[in-house]
C-alpha positions as CSV (number, residue, x, y, z in Angstrom):
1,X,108.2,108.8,107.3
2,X,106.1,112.2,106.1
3,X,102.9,109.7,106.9
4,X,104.0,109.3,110.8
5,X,105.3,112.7,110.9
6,X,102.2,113.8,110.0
7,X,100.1,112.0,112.3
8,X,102.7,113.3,115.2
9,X,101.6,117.0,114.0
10,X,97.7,116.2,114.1
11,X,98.7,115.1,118.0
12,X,100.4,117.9,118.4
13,X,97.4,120.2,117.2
14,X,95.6,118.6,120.6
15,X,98.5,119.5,122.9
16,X,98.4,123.9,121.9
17,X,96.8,125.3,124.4
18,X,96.3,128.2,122.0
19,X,94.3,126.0,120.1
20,X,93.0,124.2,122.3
21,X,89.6,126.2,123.1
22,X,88.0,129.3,121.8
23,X,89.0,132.9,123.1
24,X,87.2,134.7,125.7
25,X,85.9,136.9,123.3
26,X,84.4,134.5,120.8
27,X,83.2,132.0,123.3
28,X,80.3,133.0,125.4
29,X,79.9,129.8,126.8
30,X,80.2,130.1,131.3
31,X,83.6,128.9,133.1
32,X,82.2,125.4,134.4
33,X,82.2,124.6,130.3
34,X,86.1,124.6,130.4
35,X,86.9,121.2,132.3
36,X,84.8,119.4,129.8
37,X,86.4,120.7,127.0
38,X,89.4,120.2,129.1
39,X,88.8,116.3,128.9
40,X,87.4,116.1,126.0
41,X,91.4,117.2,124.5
42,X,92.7,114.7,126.7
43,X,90.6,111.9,125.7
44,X,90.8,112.8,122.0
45,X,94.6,113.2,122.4
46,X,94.6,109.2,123.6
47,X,92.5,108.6,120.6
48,X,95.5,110.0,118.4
49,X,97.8,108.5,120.0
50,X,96.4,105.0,119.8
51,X,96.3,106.0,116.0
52,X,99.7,106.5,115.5
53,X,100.7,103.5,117.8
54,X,98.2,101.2,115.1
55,X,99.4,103.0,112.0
56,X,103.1,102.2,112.5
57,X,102.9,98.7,113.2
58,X,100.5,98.5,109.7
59,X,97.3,97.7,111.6
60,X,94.9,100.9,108.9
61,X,91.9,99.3,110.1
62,X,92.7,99.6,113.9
63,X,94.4,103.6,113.0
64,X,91.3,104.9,110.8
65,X,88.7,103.7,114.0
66,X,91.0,105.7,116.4
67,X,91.4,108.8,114.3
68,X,87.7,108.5,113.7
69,X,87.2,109.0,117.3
70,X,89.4,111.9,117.7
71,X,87.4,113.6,115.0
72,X,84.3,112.9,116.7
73,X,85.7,114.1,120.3
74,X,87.8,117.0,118.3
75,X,87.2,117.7,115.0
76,X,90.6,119.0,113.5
77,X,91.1,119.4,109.9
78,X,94.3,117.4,109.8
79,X,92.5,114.5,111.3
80,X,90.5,114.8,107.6
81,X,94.3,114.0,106.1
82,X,94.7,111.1,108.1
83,X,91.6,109.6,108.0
84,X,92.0,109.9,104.1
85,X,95.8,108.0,104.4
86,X,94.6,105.0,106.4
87,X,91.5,104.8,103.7
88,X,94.2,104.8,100.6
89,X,96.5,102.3,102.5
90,X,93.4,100.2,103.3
91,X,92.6,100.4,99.6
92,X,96.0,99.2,98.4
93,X,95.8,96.2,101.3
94,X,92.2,95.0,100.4
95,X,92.0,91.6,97.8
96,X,88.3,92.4,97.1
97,X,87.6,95.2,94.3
98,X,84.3,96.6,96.0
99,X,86.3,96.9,99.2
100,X,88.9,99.0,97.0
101,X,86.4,101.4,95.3
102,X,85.1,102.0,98.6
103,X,88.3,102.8,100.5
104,X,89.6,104.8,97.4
105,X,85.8,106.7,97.5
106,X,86.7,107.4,101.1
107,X,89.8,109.0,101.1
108,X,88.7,111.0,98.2
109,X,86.0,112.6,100.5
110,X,88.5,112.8,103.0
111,X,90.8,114.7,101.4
112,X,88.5,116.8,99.8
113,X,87.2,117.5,103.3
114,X,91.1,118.4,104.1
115,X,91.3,120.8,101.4
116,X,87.6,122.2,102.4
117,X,88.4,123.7,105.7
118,X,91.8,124.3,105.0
119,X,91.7,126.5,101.6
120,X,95.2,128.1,102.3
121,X,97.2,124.8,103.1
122,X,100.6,125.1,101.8
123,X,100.1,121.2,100.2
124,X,96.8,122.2,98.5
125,X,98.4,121.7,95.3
126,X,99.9,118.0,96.4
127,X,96.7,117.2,98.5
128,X,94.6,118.0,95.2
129,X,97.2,115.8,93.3
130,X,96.4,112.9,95.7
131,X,92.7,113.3,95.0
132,X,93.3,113.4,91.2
133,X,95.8,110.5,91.4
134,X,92.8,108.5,92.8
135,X,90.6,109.1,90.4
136,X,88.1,112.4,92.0
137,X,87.9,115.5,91.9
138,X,89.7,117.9,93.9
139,X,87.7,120.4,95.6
140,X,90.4,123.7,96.3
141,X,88.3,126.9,97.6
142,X,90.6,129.5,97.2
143,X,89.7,132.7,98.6
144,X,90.0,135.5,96.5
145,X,92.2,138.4,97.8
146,X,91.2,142.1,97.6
147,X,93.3,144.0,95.6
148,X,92.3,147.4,97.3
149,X,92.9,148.1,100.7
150,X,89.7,149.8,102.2
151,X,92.0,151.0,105.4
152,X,95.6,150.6,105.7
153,X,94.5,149.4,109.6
154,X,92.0,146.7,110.1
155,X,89.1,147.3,112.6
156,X,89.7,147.1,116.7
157,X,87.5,143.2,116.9
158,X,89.5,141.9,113.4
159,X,92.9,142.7,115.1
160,X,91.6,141.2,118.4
161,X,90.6,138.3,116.3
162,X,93.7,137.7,114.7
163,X,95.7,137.6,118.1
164,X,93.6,136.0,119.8
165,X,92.1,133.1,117.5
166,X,94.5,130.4,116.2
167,X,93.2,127.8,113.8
168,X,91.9,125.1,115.6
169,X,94.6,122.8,114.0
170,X,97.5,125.4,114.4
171,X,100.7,123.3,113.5
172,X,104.0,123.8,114.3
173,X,105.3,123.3,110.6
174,X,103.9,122.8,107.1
175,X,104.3,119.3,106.4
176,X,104.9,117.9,103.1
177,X,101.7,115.6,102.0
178,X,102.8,111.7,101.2
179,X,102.8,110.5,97.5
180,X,100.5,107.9,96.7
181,X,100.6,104.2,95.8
182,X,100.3,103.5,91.7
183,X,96.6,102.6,91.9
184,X,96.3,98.7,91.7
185,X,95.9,98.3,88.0
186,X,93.6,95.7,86.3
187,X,95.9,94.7,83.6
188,X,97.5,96.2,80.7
189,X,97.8,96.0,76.9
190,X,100.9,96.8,74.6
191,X,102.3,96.5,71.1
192,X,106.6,96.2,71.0
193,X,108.7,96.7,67.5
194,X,112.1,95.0,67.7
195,X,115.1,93.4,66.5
196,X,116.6,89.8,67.0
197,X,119.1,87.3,66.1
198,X,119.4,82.9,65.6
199,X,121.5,81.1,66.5
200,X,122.9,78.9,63.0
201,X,121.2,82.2,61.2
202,X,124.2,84.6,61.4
203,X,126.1,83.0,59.1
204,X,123.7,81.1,56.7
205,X,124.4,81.9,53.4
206,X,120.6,80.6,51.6
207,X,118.4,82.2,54.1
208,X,118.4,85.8,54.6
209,X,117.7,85.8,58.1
210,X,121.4,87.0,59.8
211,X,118.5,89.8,61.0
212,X,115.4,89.2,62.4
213,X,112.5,92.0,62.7
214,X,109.9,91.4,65.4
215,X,106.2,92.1,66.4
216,X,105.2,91.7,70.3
217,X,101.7,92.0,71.2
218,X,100.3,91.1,74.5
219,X,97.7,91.8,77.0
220,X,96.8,90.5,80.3
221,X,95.7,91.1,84.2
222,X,97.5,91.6,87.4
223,X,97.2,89.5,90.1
224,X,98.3,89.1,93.4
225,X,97.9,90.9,96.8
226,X,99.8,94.4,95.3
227,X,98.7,93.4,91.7
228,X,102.3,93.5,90.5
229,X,102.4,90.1,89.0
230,X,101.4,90.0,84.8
231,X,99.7,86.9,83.7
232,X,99.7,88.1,80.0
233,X,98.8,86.5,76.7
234,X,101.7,86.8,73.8
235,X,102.0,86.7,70.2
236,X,105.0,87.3,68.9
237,X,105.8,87.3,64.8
238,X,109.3,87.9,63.4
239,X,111.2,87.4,60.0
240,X,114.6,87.8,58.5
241,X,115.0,91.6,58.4
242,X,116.3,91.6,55.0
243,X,113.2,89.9,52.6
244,X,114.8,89.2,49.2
245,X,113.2,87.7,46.5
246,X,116.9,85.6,45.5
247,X,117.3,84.3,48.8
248,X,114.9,81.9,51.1
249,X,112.7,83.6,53.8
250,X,112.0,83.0,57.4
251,X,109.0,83.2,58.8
252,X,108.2,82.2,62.8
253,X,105.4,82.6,65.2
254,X,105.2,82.2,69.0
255,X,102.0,81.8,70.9
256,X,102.8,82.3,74.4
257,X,102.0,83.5,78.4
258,X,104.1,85.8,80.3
259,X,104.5,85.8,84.0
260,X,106.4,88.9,85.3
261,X,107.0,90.6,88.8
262,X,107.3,94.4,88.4
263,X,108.6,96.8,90.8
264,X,107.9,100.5,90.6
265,X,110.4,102.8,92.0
266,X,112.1,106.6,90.8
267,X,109.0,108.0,92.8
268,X,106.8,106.2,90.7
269,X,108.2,107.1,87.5
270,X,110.3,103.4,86.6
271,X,108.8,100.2,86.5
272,X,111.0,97.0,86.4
273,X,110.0,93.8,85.2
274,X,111.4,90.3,85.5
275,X,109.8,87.3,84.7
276,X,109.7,84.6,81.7
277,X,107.5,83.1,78.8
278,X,106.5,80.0,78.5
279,X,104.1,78.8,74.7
280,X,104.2,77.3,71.3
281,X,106.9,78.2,68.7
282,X,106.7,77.4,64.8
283,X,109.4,78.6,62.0
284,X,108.9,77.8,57.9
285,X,111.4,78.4,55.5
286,X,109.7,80.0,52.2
287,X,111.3,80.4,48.5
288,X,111.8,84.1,47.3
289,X,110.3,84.8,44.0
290,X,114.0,84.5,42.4
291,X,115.6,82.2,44.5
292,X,116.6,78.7,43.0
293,X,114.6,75.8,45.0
294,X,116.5,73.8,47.2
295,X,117.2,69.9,46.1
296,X,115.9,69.0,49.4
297,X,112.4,70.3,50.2
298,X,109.1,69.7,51.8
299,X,108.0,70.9,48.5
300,X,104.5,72.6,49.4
301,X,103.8,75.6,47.0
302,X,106.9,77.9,48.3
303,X,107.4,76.3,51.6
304,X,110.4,74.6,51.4
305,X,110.8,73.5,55.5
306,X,108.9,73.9,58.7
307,X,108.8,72.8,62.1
308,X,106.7,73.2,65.8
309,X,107.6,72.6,69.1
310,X,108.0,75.0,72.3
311,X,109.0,78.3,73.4
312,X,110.9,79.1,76.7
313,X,112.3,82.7,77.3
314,X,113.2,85.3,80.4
315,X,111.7,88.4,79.9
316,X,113.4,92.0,81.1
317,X,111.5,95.4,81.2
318,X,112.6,98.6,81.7
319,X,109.5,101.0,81.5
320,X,109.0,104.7,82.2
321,X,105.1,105.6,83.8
322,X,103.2,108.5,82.5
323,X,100.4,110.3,82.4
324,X,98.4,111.4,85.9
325,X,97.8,108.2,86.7
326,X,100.8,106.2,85.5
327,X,98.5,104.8,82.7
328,X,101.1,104.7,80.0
329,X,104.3,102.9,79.9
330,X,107.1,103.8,77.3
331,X,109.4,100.6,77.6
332,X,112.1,98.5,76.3
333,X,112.2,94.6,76.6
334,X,115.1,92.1,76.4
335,X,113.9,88.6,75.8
336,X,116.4,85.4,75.5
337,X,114.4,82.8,74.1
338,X,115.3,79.0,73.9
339,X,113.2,76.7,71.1
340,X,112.8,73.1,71.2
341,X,111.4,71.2,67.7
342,X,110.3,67.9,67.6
343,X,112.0,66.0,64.9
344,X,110.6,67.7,61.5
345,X,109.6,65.3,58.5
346,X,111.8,64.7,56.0
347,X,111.4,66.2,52.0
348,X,111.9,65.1,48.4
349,X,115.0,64.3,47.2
350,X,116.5,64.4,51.0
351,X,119.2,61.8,52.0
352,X,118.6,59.3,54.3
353,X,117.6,60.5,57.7
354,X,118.1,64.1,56.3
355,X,115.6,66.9,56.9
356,X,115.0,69.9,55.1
357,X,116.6,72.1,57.9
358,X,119.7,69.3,57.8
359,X,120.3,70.1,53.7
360,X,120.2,74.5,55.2
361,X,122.4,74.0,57.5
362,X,120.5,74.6,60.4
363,X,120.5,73.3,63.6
364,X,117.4,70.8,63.4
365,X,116.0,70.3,66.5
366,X,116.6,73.6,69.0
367,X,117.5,76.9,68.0
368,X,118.7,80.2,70.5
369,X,116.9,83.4,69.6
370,X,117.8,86.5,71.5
371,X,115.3,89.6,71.1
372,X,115.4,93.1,72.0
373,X,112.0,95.8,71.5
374,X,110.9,98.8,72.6
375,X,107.2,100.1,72.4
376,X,104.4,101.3,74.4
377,X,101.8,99.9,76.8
378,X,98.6,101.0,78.2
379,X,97.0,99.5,81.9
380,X,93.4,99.7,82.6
């Protein structure tokens, strides 16, 4: 809505007549100069319109050739603004990352343009936050105020001037400047600490594993026409939070890939993300130090069970974006995870048809893990 309003306004800058042309005074062109200028408003005023028709419908491309030819009938500084919008919304839109650079590199000169001829723009500050958010250099010429009057009454021509000459893009109302688009991110990278529990752990008296402690690492790219989908590698390692020498030991590994659809919202601040995991997931049961060794055991050095199969999980985020550019993301993660084993071989001194995991009292051939984290990510 600030967008259209704004493009409204830089119409509205062609329909003053006090800013229309120059004063008398400052304009020593002859009268027969007036009808061109006359039509050049008019036709630059179609130009804007036509601008604001294309940019509400979504059609950038069609806007940003329309508001180019207003500038070159007209040059008004707000038309720098605008131009600088269609070239961000352009940049978001476009699937090719030299098109993006060059859209971004554009309305980064635009705006910088904006800020140029209009040094004492109420939005400076917002317009130069724009620029930064994109990755430039804001360019804010600030004219320094005298702190000593030389007269308490300004000269006959400067008092003239200031009655008579309007800014050429005079506006009815300072309007607010539009808050970019997170940038379309290449990927990200992060490291998550966390808790869990297992299902047929909680209560299991030889393997101290009623807790589990985790380690989530993953990295990956966005794809997608808005890069909000994550295609991310995972490793995941977790054990029984309590490691005691007397008791047996868990040890578990998952090797997976996330696929998760984020949303940013909270003015760009909150990121939510919903999606699952899909990999590889291997457990082993190990003898403590001071633990007596189970009768039934795959009997390899301290390994007393293991087992592979496959991982399946759904994956909740809740992160909050920092930094200038929303680089960094403090988050939190809830992951239900559901393992399927294939049948695991049996031990020495088993029963009949009895595994190792059988003899623990553990569910052989699935197991339900649910995991909560928190940690920190970084996107490039």
């Amino acid at each position: 809505m600030l967008v259209v309003l704004l493009l409204v306004s830089a119409s509205a800058a062609f329909e003053s007549p006090a800013s229309a042309a120059p004063p008398e005074t400052a304009s020593p062109e002859p009268d027969d100069a007036e009808p061109d200028d006359a039509e050049l408003k008019a036709q630059a005023k179609l130009e804007v319109g036509a601008a604001i028709a294309a940019f509400e419908i979504g059609d950038y491309a069609l806007a940003l050739v329309h508001f180019e030819a207003a500038m070159a009938l007209r040059p008004v500084a707000k038309l720098h603004y605008n131009i600088a919008v269609c070239h961000q919304r352009l940049a978001l839109q476009s699937e090719e990352a030299e098109q993006r650079t060059r859209h971004r590199e554009q309305a980064i000169d635009s705006y910088n343009q904006y800020l140029a001829l209009n040094p004492d723009a109420d939005d400076r500050l917002e317009v130069a936050g724009i620029v930064r958010e994109l990755g430039g250099r804001p360019v804010i010429n600030t004219p320094i105020k005298p702190v000593f009057e030389r007269s308490d009454e300004p000269p006959p021509d400067a008092e003239a001037a200031q009655d008579d000459e309007p800014p050429p893009d005079a506006l009815d109302g300072q309007l607010e400047a539009p808050k970019p688009l997170p940038l379309p991110h290449h990927g990200r990278f992060g490291v998550l600490l966390g808790t869990g529990i297992g299902s047929s752990l909680l209560t299991n008296r030889d393997i101290a594993a009623r807790g589990l402690f985790l380690l989530d690492l993953h990295g990956g790219g966005f794809v997608g026409r808005k890069r909000s989908f994550l295609l991310a590698a995972q490793t995941t390692i977790y054990t029984g939070a309590a490691l005691r020498s007397d008791r047996l030991s868990l040890w578990a590994l998952h090797l997976g890939l996330i696929g998760l659809q984020q949303w940013v919202v909270a003015n760009q601040r909150v990121e939510l993300g919903l999606g699952g995991v899909v990999g590889l997931a291997s457990q082993s049961i190990t003898q403590g130090a001071n633990a007596a060794p189970p009768l039934c055991s795959v009997n390899k050095n301290t390994q007393v069970a293991g087992r592979n199969g496959g991982e399946f999980a759904a994956r909740f985020e809740l992160a909050v974006l920092v930094g200038e550019r929303r680089r960094g993301m403090f988050m939190v993660m809830l992951q239900p995870t559901f393992d399927v084993f294939g049948r695991p071989k049996g031990g020495e001194n088993c029963l009949p048809g009895q595994s190792p995991w059988d003899a623990l009292a553990v569910t052989e051939r699935w197991q339900f893990l649910l995991f909560a984290g928190a940690g920190y990510s970084l996107r490039f």
